[in-house]
CHARMM-style PDB file with segment names, atoms N, HN, CA, C and O in Angstrom:
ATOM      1  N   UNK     1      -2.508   8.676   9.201  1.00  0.00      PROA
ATOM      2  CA  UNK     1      -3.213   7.947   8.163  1.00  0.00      PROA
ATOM      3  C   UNK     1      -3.896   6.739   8.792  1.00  0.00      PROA
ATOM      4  O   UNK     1      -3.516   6.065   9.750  1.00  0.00      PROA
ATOM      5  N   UNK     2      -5.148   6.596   7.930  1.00  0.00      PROA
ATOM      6  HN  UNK     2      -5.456   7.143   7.152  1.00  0.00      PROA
ATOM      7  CA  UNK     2      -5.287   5.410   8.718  1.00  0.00      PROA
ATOM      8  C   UNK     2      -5.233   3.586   8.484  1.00  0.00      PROA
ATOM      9  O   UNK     2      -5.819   2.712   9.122  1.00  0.00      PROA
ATOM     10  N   UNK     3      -4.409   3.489   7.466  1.00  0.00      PROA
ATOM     11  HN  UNK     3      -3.932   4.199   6.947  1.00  0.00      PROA
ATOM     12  CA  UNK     3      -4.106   2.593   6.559  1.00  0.00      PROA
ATOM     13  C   UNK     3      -3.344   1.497   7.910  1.00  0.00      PROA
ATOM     14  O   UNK     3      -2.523   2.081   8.618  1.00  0.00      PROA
ATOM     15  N   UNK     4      -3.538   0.402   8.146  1.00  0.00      PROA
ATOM     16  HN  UNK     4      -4.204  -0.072   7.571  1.00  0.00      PROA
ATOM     17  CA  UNK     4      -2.681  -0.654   9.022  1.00  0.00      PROA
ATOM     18  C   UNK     4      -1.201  -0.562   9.007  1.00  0.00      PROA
ATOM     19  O   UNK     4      -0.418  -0.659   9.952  1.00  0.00      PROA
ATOM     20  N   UNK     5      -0.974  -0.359   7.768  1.00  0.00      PROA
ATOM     21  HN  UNK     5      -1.610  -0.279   7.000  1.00  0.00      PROA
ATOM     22  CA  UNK     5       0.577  -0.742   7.271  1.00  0.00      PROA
ATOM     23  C   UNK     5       1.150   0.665   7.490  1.00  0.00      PROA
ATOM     24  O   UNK     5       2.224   0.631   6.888  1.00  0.00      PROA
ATOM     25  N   UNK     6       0.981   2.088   8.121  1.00  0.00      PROA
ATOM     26  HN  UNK     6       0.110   2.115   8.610  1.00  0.00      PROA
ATOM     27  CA  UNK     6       1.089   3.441   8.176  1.00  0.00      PROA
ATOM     28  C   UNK     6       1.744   3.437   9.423  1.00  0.00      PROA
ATOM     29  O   UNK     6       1.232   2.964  10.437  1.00  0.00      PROA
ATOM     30  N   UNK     7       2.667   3.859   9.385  1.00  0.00      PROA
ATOM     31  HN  UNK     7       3.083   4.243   8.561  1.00  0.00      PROA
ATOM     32  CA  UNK     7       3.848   4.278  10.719  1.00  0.00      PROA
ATOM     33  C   UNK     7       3.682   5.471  11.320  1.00  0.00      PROA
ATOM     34  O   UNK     7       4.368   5.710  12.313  1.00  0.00      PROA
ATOM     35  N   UNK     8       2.765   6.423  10.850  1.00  0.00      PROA
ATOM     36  HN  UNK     8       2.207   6.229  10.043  1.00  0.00      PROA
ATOM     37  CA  UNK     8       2.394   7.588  11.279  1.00  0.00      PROA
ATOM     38  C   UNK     8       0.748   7.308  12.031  1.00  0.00      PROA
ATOM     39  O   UNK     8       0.349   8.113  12.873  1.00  0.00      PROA
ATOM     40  N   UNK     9       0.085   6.380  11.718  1.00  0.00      PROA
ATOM     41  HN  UNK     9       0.410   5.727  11.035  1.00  0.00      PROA
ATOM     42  CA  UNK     9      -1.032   6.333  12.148  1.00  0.00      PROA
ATOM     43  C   UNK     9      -1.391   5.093  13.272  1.00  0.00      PROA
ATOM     44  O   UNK     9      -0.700   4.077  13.199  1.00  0.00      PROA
ATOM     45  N   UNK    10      -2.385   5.160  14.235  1.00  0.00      PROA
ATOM     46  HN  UNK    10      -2.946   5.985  14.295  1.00  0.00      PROA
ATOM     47  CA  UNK    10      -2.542   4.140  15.123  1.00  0.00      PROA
ATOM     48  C   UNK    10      -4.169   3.324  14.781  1.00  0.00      PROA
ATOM     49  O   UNK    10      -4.704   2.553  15.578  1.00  0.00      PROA
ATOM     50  N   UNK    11      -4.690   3.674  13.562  1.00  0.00      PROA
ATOM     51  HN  UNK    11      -4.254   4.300  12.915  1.00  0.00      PROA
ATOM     52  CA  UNK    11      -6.135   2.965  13.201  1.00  0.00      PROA
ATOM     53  C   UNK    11      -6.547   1.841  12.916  1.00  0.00      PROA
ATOM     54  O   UNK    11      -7.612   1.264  13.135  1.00  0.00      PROA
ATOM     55  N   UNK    12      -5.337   1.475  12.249  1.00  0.00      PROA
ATOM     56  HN  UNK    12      -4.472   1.943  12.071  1.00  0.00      PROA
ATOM     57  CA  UNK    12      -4.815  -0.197  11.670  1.00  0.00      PROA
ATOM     58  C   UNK    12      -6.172  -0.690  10.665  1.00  0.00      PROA
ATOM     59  O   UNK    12      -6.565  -1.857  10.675  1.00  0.00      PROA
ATOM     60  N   UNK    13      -6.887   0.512   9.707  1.00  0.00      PROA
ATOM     61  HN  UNK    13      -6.568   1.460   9.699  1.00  0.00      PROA
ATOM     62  CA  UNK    13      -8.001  -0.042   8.904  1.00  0.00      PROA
ATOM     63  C   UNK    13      -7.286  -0.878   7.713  1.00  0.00      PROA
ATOM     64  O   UNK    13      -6.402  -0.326   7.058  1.00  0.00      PROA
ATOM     65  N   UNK    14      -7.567  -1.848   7.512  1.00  0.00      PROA
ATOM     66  HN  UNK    14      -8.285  -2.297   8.044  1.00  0.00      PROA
ATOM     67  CA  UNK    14      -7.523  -2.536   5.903  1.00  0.00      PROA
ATOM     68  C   UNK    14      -7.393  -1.993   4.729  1.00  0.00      PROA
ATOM     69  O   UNK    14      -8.203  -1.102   4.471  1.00  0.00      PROA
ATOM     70  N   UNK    15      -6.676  -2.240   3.995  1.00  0.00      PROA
ATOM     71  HN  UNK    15      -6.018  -2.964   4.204  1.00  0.00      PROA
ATOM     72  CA  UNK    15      -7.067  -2.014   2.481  1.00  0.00      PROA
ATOM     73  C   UNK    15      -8.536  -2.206   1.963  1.00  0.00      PROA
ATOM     74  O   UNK    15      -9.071  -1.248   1.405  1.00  0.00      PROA
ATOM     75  N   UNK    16      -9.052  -3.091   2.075  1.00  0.00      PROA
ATOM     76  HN  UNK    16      -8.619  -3.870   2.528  1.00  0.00      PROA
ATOM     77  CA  UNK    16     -10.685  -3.215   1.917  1.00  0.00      PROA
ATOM     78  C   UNK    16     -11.584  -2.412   2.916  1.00  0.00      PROA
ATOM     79  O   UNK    16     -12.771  -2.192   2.679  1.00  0.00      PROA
ATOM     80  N   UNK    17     -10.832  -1.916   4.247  1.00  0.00      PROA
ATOM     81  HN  UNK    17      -9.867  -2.095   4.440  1.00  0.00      PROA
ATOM     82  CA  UNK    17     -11.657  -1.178   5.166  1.00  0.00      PROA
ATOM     83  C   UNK    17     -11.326   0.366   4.646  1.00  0.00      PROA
ATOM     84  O   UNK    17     -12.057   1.212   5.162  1.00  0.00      PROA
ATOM     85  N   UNK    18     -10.315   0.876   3.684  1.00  0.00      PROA
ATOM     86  HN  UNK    18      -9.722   0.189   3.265  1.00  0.00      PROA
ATOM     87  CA  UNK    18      -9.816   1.862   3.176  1.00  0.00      PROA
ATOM     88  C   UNK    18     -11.021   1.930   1.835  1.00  0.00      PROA
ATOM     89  O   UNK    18     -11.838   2.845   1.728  1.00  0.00      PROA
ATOM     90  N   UNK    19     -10.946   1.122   1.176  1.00  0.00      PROA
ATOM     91  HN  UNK    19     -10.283   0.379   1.263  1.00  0.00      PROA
ATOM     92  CA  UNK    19     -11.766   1.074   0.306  1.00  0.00      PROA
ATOM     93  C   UNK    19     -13.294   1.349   0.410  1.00  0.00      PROA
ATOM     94  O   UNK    19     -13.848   2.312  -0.121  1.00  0.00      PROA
ATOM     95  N   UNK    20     -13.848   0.493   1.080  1.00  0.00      PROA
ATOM     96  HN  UNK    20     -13.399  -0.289   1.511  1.00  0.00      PROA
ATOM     97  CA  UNK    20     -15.163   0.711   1.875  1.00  0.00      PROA
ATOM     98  C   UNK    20     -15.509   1.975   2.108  1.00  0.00      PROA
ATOM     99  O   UNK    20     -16.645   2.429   1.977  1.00  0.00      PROA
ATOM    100  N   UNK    21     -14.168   2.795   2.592  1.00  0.00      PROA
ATOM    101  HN  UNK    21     -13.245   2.426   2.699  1.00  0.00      PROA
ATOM    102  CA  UNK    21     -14.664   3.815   3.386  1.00  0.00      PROA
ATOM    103  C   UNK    21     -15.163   5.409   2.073  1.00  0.00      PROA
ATOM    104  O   UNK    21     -16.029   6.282   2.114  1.00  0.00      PROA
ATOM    105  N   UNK    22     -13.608   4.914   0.687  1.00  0.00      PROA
ATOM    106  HN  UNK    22     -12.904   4.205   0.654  1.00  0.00      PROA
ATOM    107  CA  UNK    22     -13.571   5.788   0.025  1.00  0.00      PROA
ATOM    108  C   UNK    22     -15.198   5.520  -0.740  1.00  0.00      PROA
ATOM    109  O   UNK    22     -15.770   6.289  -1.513  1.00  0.00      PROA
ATOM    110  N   UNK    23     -15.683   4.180  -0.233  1.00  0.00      PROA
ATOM    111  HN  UNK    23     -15.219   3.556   0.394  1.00  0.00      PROA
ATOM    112  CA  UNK    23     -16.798   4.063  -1.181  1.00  0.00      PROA
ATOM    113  C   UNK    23     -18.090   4.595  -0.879  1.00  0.00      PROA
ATOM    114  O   UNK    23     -18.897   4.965  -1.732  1.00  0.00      PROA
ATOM    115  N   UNK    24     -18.284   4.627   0.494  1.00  0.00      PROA
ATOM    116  HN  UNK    24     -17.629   4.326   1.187  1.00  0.00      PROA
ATOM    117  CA  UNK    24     -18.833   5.402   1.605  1.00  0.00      PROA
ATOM    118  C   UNK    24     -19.088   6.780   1.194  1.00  0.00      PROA
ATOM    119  O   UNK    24     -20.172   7.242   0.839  1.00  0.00      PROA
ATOM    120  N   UNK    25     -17.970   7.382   1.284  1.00  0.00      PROA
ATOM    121  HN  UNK    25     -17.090   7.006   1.573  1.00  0.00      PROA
ATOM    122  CA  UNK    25     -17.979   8.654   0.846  1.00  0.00      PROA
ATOM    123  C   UNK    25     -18.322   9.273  -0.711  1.00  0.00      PROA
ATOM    124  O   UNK    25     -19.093  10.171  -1.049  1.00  0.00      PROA
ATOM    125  N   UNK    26     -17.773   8.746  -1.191  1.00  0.00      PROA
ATOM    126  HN  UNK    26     -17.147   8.016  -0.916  1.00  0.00      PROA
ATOM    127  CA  UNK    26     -18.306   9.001  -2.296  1.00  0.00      PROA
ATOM    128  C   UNK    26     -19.831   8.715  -2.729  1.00  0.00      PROA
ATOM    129  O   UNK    26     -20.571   9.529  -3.281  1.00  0.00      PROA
ATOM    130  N   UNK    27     -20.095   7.616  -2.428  1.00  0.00      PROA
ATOM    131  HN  UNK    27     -19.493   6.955  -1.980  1.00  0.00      PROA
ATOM    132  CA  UNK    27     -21.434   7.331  -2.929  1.00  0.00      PROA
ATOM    133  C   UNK    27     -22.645   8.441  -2.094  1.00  0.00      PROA
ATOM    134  O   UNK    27     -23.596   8.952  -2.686  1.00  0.00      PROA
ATOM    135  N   UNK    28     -22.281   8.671  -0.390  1.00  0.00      PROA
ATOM    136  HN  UNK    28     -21.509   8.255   0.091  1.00  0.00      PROA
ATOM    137  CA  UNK    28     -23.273   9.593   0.091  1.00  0.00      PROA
ATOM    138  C   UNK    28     -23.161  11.113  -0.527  1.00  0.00      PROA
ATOM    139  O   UNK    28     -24.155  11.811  -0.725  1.00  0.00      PROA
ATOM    140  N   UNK    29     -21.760  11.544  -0.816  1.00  0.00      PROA
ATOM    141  HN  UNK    29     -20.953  10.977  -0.655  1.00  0.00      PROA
ATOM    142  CA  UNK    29     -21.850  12.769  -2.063  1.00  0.00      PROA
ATOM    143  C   UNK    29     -22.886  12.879  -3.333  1.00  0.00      PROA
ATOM    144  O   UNK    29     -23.805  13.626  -3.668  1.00  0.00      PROA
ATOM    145  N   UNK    30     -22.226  11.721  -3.850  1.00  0.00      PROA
ATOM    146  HN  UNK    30     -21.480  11.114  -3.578  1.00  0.00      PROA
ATOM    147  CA  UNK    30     -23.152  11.357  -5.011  1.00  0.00      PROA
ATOM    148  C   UNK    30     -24.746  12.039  -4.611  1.00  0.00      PROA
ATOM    149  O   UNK    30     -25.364  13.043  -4.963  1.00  0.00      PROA
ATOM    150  N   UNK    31     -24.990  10.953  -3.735  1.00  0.00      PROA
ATOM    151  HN  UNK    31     -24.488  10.137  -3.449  1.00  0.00      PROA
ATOM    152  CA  UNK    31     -26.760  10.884  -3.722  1.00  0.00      PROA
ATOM    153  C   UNK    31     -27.180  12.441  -3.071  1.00  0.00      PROA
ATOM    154  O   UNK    31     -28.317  12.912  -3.052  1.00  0.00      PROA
ATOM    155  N   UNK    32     -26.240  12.925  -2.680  1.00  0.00      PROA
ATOM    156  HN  UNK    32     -25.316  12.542  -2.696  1.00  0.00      PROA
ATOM    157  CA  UNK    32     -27.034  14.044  -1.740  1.00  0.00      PROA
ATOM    158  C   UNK    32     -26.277  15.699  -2.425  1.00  0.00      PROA
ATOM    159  O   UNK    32     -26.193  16.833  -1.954  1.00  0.00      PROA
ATOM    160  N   UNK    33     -25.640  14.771  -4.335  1.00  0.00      PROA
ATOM    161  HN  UNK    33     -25.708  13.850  -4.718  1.00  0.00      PROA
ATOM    162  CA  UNK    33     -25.409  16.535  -4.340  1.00  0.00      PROA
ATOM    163  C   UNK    33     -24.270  17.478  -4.112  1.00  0.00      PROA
ATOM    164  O   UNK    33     -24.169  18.678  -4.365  1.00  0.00      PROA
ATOM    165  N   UNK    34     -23.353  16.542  -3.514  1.00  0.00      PROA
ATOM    166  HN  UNK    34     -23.434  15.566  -3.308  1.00  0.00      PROA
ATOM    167  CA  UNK    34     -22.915  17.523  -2.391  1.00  0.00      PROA
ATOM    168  C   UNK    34     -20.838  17.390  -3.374  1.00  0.00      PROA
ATOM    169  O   UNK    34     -20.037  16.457  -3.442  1.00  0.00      PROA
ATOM    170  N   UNK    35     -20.817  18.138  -3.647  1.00  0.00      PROA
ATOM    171  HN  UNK    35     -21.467  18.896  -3.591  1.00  0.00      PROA
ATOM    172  CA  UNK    35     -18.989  18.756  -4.310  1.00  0.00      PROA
ATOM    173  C   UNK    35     -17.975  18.128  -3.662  1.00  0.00      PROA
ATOM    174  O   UNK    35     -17.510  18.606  -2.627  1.00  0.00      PROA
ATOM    175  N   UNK    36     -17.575  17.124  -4.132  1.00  0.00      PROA
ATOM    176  HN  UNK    36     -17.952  16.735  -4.972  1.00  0.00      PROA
ATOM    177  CA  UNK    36     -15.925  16.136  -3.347  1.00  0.00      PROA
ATOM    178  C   UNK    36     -14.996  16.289  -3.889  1.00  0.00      PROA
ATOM    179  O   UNK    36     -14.852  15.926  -5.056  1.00  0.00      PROA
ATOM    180  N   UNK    37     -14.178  16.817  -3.268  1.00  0.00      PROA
ATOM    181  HN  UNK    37     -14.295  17.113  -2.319  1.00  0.00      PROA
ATOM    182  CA  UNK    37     -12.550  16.977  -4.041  1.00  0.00      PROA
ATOM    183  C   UNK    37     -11.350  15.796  -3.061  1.00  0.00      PROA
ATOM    184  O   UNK    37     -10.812  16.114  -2.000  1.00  0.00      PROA
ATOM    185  N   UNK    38     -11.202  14.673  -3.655  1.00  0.00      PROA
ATOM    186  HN  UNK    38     -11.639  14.415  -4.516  1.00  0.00      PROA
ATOM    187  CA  UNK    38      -9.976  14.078  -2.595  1.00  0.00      PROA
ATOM    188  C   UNK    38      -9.004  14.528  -3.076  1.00  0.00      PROA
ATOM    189  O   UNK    38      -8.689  15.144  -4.094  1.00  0.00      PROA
ATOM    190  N   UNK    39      -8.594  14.177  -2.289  1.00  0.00      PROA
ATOM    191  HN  UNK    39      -8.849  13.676  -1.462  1.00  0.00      PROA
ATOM    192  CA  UNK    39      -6.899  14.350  -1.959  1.00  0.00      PROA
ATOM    193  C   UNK    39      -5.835  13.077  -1.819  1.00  0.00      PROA
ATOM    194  O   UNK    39      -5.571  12.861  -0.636  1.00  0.00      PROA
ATOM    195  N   UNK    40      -5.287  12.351  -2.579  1.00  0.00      PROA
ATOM    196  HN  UNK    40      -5.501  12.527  -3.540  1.00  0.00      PROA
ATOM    197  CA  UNK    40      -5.151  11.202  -2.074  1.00  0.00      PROA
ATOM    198  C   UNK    40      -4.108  11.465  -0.966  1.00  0.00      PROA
ATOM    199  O   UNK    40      -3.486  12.527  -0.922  1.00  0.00      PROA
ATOM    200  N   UNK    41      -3.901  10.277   0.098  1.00  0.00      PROA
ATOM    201  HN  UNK    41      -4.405   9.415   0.062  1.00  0.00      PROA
ATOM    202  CA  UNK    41      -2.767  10.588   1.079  1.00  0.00      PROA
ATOM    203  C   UNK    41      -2.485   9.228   1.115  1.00  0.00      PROA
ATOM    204  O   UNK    41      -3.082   8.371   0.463  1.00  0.00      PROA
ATOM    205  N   UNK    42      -1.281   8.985   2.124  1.00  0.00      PROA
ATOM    206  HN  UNK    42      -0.796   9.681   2.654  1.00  0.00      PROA
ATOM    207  CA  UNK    42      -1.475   7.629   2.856  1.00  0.00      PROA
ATOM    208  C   UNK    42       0.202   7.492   1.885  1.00  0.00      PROA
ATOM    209  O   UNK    42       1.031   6.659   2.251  1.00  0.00      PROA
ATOM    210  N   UNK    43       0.451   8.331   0.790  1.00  0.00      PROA
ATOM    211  HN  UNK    43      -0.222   9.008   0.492  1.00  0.00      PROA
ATOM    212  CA  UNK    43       1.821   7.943   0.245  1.00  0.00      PROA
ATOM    213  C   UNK    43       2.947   7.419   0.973  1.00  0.00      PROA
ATOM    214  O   UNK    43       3.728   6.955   0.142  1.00  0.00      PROA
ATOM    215  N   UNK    44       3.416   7.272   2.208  1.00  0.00      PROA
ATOM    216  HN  UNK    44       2.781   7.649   2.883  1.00  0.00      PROA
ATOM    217  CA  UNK    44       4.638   7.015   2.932  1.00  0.00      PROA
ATOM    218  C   UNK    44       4.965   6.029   2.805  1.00  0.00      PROA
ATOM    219  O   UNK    44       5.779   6.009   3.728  1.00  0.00      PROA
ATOM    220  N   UNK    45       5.037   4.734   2.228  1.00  0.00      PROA
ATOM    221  HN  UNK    45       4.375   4.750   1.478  1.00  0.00      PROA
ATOM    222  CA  UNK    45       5.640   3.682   2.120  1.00  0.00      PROA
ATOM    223  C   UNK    45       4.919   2.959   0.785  1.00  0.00      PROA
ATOM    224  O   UNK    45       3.845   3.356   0.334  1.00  0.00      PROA
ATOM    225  N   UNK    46       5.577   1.985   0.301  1.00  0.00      PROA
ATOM    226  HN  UNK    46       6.449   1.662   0.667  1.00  0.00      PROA
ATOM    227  CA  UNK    46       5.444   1.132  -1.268  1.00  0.00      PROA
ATOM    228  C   UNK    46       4.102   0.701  -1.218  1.00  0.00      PROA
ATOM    229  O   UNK    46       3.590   0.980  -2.303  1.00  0.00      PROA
ATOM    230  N   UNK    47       3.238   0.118  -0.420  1.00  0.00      PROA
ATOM    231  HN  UNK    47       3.654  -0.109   0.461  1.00  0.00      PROA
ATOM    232  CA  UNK    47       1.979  -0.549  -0.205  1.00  0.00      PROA
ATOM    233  C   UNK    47       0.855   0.531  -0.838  1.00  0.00      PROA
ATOM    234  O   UNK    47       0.020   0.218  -1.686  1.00  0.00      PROA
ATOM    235  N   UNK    48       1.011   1.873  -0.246  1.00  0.00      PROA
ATOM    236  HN  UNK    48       1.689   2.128   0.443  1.00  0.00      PROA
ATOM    237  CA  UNK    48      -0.261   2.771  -0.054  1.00  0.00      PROA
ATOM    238  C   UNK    48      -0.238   3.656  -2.018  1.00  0.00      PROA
ATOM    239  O   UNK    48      -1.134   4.331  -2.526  1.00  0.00      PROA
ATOM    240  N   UNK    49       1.101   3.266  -2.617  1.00  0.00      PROA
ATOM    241  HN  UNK    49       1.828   2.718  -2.204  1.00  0.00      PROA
ATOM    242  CA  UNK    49       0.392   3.760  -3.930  1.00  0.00      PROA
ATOM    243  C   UNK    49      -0.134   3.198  -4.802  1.00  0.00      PROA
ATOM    244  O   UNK    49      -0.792   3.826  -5.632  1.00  0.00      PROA
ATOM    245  N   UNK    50       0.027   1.699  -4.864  1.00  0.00      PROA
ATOM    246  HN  UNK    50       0.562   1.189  -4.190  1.00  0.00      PROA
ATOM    247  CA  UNK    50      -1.375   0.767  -5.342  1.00  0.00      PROA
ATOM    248  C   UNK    50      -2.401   0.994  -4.642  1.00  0.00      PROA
ATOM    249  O   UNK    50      -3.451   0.948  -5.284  1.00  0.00      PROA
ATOM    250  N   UNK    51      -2.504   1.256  -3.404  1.00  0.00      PROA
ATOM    251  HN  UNK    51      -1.652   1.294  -2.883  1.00  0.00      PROA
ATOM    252  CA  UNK    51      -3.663   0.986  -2.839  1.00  0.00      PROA
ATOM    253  C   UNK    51      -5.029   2.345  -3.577  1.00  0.00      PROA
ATOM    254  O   UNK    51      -6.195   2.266  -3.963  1.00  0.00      PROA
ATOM    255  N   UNK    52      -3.972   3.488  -3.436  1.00  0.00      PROA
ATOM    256  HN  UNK    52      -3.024   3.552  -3.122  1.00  0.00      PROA
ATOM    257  CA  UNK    52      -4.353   4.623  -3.693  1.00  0.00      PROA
ATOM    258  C   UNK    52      -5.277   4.515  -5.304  1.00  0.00      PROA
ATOM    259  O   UNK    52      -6.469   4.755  -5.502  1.00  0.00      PROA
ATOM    260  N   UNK    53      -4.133   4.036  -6.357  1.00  0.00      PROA
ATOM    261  HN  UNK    53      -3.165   3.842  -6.196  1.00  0.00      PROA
ATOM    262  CA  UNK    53      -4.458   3.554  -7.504  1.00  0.00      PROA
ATOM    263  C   UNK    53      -6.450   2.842  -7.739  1.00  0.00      PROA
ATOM    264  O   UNK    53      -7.495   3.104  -8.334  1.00  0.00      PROA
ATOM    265  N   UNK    54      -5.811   1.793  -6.717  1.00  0.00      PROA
ATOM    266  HN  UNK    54      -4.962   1.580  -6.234  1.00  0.00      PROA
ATOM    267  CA  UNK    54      -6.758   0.988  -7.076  1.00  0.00      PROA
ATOM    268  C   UNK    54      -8.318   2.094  -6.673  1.00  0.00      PROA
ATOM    269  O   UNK    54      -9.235   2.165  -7.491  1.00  0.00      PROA
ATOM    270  N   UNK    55      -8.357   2.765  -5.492  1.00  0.00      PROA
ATOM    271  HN  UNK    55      -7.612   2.707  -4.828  1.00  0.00      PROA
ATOM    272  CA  UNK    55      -9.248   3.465  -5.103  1.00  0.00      PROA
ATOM    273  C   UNK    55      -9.968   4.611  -6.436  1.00  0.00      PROA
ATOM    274  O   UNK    55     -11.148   4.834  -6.706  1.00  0.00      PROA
ATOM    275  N   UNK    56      -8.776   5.123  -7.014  1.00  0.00      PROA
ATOM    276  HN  UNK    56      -7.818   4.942  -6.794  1.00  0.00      PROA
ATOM    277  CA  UNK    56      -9.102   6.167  -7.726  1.00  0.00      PROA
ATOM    278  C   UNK    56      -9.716   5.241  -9.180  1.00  0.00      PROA
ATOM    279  O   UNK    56     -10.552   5.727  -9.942  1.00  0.00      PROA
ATOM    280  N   UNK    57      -9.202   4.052  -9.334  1.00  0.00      PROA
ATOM    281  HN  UNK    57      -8.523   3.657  -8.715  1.00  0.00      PROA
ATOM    282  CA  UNK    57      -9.523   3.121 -10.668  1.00  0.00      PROA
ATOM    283  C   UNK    57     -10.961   3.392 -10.430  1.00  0.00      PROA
ATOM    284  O   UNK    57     -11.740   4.072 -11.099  1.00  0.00      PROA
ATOM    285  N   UNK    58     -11.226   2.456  -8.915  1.00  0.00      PROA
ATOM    286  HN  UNK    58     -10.593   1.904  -8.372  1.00  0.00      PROA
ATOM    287  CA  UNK    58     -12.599   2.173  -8.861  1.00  0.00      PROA
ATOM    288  C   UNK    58     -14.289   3.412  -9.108  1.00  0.00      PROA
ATOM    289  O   UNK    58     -15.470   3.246  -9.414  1.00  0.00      PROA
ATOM    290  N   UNK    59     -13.173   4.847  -8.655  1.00  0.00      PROA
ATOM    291  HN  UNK    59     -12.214   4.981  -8.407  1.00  0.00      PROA
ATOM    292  CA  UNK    59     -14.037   5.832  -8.830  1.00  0.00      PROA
ATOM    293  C   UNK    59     -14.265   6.028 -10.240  1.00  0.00      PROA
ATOM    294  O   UNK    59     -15.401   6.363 -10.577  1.00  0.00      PROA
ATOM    295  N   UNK    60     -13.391   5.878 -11.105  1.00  0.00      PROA
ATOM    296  HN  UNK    60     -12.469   5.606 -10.831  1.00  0.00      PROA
ATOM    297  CA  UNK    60     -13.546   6.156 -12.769  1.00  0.00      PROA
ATOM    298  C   UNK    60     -14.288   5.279 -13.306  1.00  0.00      PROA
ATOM    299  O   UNK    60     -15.086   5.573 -14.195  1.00  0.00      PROA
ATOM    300  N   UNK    61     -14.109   3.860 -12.765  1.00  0.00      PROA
ATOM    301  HN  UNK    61     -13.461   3.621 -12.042  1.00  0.00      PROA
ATOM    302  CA  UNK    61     -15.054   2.777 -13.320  1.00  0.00      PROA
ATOM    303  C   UNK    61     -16.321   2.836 -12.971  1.00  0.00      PROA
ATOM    304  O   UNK    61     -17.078   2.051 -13.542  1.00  0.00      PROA
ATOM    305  N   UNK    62     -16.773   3.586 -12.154  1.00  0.00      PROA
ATOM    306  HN  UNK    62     -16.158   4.224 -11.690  1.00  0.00      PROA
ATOM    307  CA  UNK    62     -18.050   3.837 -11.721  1.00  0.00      PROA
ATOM    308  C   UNK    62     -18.175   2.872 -10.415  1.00  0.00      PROA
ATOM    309  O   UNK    62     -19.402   2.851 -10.313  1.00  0.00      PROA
ATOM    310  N   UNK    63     -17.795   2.236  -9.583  1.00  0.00      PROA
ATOM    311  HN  UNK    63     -16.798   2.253  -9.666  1.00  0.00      PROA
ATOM    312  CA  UNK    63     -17.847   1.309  -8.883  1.00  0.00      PROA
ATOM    313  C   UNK    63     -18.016   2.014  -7.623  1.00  0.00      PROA
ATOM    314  O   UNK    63     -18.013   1.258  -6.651  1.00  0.00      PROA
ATOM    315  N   UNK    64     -18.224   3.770  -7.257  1.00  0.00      PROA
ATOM    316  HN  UNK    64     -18.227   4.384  -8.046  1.00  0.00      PROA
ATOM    317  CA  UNK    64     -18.600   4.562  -6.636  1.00  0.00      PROA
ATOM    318  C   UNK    64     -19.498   5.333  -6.625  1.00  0.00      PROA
ATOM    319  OT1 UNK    64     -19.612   6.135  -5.698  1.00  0.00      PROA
TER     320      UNK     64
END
């Protein structure tokens, strides 16, 4: 994973660099058309299911 706080992963991205990224993605889907199914991950410890939360909030609110 590539979350900082992830004991399985060596990427050390941010919560806001996590965010960014889901926003990234989504938005170049958006514009180009193209079918996204996530998956959320990153579950292994207390931190990553708010984080997860907040990601999926932001897609419903339109903020993607």
């Amino acid at each position: 994973d590539i979350y900082e706080g992830d004991a399985l992963g060596a990427l050390r991205v941010s919560e806001t660099g996590v965010l960014l990224r889901d926003e990234y993605v989504w938005e170049a889907a958006s514009q180009n058309g193209i079918p996204i199914l996530m998956v959320p991950s990153g579950g292994y410890f207390g931190e990553s299911g708010p984080m997860i939360g907040r990601s999926l909030e932001r897609l419903l609110e339109g903020k993607y």
